[in-house]
C-alpha positions in Angstrom: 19.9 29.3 11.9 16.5 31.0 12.5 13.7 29.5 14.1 11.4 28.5 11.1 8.8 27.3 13.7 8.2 24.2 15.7 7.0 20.8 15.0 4.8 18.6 17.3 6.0 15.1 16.6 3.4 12.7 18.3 3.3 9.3 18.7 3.7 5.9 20.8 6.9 6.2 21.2 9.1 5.7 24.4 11.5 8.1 24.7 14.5 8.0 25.1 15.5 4.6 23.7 12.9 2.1 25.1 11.7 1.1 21.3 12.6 1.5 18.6 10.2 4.1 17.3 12.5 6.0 20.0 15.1 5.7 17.9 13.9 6.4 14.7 11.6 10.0 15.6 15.2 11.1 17.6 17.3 10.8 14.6 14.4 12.2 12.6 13.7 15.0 14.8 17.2 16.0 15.0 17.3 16.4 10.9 14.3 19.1 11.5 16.4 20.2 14.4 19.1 20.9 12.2 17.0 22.6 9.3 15.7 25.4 11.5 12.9 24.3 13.2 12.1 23.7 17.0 11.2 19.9 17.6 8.9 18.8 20.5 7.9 15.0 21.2 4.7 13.5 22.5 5.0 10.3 23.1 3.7 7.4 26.1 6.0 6.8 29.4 4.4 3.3 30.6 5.2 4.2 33.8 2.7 7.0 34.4 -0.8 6.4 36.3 -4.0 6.9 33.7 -5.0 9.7 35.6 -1.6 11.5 35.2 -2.1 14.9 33.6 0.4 15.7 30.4 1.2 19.2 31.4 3.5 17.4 33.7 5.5 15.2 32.1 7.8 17.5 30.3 11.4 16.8 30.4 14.8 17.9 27.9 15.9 14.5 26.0 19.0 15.5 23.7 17.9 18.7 24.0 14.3 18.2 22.5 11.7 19.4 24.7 9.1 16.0 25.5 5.9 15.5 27.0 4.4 11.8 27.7 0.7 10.2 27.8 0.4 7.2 30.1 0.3 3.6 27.8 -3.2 2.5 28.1 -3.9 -1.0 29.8 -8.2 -0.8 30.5 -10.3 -1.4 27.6 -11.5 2.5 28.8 -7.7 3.8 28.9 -7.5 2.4 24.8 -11.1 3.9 23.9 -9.5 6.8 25.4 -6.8 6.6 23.8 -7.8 6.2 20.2 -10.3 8.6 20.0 -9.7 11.0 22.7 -6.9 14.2 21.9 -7.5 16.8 24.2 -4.0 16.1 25.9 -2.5 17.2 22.6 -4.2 19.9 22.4 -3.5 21.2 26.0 0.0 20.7 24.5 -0.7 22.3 21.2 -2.2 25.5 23.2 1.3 26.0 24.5 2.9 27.0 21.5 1.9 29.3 19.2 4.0 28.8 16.3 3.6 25.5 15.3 3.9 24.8 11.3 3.6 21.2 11.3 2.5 18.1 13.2 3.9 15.0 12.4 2.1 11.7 13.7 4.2 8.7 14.0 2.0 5.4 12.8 -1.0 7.5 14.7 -4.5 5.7 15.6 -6.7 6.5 12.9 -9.7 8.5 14.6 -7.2 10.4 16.6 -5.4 11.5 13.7 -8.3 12.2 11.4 -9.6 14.9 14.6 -5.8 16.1 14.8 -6.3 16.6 11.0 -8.9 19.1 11.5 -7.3 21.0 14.5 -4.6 21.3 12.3 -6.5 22.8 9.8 -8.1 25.3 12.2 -4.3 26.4 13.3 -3.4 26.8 9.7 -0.6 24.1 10.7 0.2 21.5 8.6 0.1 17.6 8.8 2.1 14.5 8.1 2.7 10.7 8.6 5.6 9.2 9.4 4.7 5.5 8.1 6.7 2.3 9.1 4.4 0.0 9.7 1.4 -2.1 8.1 0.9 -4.7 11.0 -1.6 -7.8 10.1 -4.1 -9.3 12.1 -3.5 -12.9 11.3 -3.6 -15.0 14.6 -5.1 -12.5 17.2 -8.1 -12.2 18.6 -11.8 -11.1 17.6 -12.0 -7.9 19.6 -8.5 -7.4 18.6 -9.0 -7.9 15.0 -12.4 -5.6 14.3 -10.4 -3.0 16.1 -6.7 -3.0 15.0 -8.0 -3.9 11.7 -10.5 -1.4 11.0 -8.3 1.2 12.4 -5.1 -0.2 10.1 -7.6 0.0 7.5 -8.6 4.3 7.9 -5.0 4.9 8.7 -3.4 3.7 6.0 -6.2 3.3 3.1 -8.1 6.4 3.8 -7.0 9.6 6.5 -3.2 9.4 5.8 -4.0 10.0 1.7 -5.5 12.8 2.6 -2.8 14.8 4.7 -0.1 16.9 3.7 2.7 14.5 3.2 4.2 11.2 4.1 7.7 9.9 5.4 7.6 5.9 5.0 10.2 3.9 5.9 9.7 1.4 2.9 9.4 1.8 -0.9 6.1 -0.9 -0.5 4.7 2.2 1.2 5.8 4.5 -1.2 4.5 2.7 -4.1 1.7 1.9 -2.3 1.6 6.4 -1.8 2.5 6.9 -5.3 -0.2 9.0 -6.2 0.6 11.5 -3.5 2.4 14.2 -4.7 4.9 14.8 -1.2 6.4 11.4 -0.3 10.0 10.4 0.9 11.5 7.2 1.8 13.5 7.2 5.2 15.3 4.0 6.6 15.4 3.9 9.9 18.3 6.1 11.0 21.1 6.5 13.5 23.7 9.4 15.3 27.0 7.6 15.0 28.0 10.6 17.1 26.3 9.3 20.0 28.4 7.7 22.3 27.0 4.4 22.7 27.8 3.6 18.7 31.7 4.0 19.3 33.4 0.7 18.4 35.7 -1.0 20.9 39.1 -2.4 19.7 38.6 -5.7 20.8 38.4 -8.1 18.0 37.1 -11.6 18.7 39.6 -14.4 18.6 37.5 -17.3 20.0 37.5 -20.3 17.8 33.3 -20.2 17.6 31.3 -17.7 15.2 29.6 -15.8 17.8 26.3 -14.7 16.1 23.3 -12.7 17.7 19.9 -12.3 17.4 18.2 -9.0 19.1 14.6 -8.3 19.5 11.2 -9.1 20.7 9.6 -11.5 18.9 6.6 -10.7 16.9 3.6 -12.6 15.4 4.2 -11.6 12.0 7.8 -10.0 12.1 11.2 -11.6 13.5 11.1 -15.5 13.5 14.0 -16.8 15.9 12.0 -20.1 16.0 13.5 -20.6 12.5 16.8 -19.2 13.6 17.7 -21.7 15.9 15.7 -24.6 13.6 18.5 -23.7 10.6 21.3 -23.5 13.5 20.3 -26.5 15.2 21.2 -28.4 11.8 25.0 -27.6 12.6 24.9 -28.8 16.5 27.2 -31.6 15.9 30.0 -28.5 14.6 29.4 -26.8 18.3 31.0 -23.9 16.3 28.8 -21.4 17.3 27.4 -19.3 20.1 24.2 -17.4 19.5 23.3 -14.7 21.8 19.6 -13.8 22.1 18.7 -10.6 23.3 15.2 -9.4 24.1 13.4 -12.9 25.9 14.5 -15.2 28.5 15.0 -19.2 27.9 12.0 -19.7 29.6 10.0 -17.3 27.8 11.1 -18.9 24.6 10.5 -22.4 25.5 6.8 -21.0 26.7 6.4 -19.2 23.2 7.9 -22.6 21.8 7.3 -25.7 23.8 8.4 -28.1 20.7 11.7 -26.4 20.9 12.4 -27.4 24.6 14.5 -30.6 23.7 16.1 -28.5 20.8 17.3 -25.6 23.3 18.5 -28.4 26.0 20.5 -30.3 23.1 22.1 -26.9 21.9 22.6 -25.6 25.6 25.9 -24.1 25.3 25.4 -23.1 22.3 22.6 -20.6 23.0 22.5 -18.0 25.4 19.7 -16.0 26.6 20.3 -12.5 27.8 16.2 -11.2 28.2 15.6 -8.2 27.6 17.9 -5.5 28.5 18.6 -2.0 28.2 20.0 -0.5 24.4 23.0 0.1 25.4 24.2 -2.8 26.8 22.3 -5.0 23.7 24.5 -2.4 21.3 27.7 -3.8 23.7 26.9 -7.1 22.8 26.4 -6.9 19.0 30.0 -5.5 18.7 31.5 -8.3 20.7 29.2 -10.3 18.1 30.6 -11.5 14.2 27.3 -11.5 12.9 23.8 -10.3 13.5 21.6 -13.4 12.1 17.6 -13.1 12.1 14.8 -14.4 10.2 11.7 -12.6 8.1 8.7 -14.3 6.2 8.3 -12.7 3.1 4.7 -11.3 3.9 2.9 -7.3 4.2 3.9 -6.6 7.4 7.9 -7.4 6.4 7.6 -5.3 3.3 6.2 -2.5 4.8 9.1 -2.3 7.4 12.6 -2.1 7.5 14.4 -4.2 10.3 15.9 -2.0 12.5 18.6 -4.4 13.7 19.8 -4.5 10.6 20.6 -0.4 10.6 22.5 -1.2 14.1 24.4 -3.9 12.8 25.7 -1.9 9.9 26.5 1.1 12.3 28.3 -1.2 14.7 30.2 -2.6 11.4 28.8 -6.1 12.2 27.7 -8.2 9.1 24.1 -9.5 8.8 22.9 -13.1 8.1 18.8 -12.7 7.4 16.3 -13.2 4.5 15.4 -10.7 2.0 12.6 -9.1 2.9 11.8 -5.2 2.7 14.7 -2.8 1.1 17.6 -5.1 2.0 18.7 -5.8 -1.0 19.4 -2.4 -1.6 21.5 -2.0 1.4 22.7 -5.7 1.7 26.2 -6.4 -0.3 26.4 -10.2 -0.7 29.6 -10.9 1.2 30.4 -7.5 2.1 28.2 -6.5 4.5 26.1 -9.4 4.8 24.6 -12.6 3.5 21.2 -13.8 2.2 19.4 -17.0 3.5 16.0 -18.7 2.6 13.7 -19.7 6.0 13.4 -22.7 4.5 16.8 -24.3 4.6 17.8 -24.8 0.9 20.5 -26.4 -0.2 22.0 -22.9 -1.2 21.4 -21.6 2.2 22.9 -25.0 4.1 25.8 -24.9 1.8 26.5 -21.0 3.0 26.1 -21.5 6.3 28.3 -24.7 6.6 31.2 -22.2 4.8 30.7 -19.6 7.1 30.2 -21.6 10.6 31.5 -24.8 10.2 34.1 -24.7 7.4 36.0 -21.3 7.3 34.5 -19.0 9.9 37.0 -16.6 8.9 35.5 -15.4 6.4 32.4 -13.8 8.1 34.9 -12.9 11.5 37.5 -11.0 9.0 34.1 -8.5 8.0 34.3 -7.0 11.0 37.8 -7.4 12.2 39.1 -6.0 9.2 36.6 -2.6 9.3 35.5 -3.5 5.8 31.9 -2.1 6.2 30.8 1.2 5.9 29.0 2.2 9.1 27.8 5.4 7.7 25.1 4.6 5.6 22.4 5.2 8.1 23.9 8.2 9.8 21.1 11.2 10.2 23.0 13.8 8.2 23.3 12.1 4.7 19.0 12.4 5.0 19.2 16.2 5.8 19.1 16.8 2.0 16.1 14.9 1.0 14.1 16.4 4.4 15.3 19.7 2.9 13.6 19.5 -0.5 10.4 17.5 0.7 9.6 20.6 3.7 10.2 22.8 0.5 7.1 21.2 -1.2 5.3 21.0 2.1 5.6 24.6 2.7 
């Protein structure tokens, strides 16, 4: 296919799989990759120094050519950082046949100037939008800053470029008025090696279940996992697995759970956080993936990326219904709905699936019933087709 030019996708991302806004520009990116154009990353590598100059950091990841800025740490390093592009532009100077920049949930003054160099290279400019984070429960300087930058980002400079990918349809009804928008789960390669299934199935006795991630302020809540699992201790028919955070990290994060944690013992264990592949090993030994969302912004604007891996490692889901899930989410199929809140709905499902017939929720996997191609790249190559037709 010919070169149609190349795209500058920027962002804080850590390539190659150390977040999951890794995963999600890679599987984008290789959608472009496969429409004609040549694909280039910028995102942050926390291991580089401050001083560490851009030009050289590249490297070939899946064969994308990427360049990294060191993660700021100094309250100079973030001013820097939010305001500050001439790295990206001593990256932009090095090709000269760039048709589109795409900035991944970008700081807002940054992106408004990469607006306008944009402009001047008669290049184009879009979002990719998955996030809408709150400020609820952080600190002053914090909240003036993140907030007022939230606030341009997504109220103001990203109306104003040349077309958004959101993750969400909050954020596309929110973008409505915008005449180039498209909606774009988070997405996987099932061709990759790591997503190949093992043939083991899981004969223990116990539900193993598994919770994956770092948990956030406003996003995952495994507090309130392991309150709604620590109503079925006297079963001791599960295991969960948590990956992402030690036991004693949790118990710091939760010192009213300590006595909960020591009573459950066995039935909890705590992996910390490790790397991708290994966390994808231990979903599929896993029956269920089981995490908790309030119902608030910051969940509607999203779209739970564990949930796209447990699908694509044909492992069933056990969460709340927050975001797009419902239209993903087949009751008993693939999945199953809960409340936070412990209703009597919700304690009457969970007794059936954990307590009295487990294999129910094991036979999901073990029988393949689940279509682990939902979230595969190519069946989104379509939509990115006709939406770079109206940006161009």
């Amino acid at each position: 296919m010919a070169d149609k030019g190349t795209i500058i996708y920027i962002g804080g991302f850590e390539l190659p799989d150390k977040n999951a806004a890794a995963h999600r520009v890679i599987n984008n990116g290789k959608i472009f990759r496969d429409l004609g154009y040549n694909v280039v990353f910028v995102g942050i590598d926390k291991s580089l120094k401050a001083n560490s100059n851009i030009i050289g950091t590249r490297e070939i990841i899946q064969g994308f050519e990427t360049w990294s800025l060191p993660y700021p740490e100094k309250i100079s390093e973030w001013t820097k950082y939010l305001i500050d592009i001439n790295a990206l532009k001593s990256v932009f100077n090095m090709y000269d046949n760039i048709c589109l920049v795409v900035a991944y949930n970008y700081q807002a003054i940054a992106l408004n100037r990469i607006k306008s160099f944009c402009k001047k290279r008669n290049c184009k400019i879009i979002a990719d939008c998955t996030e809408w984070y709150s400020t609820k429960g952080t600190g002053l300087i914090y909240k003036i800053v993140k907030g007022m930058d939230s606030f341009l980002r997504m109220r103001i400079i990203q109306k104003k470029l040349d077309g958004l990918i959101v993750i969400s349809s909050y954020l596309e009804k929110y973008y409505k008025e915008h005449d180039i928008v498209i909606t774009v789960p988070p997405l996987v390669d099932l061709e990759e090696k790591k997503w190949e299934l093992s043939t083991d199935k899981n004969d223990c006795d116990k539900v193993k279940l598994v919770y994956s991630g770092s948990p956030g302020r406003n996003k995952d809540k495994i507090n309130h996992v392991i309150n709604i699992l620590y109503e079925f201790r006297k079963s001791n028919s599960y295991v969960l697995e948590v990956v992402g955070i030690t036991k004693e990290e949790y118990i710091r994060e939760f010192p009213n759970h300590s006595e909960k944690v020591k009573i459950l013992d066995a039935n909890l264990i705590f992996n910390g956080r490790i790397n991708h592949t290994k966390s994808l090993e231990i979903l599929k030994a896993a029956d269920a993936c089981m995490f908790v969302r309030e119902d608030n912004r910051t969940t509607k604007a999203g779209f739970p990326t564990k949930f796209v891996e447990s699908i694509s490692c044909g492992i069933p889901v056990i969460t709340t219904n927050t975001s797009d899930l419902r239209k993903y989410l087949n009751e008993g199929v693939n999945g199953y709905i809960i409340d936070e809140n412990l209703s009597y709905e919700t304690k009457n499902l969970l007794n059936n699936l954990l307590v009295i017939d487990p294999k129910n929720i094991k036979a999901i996997k073990n029988n393949g019933i689940i279509d682990r191609r939902v979230f595969h790249y190519k069946n989104f190559e379509k939509i990115f087709s006709e939406f770079m037709e109206k940006i161009f």
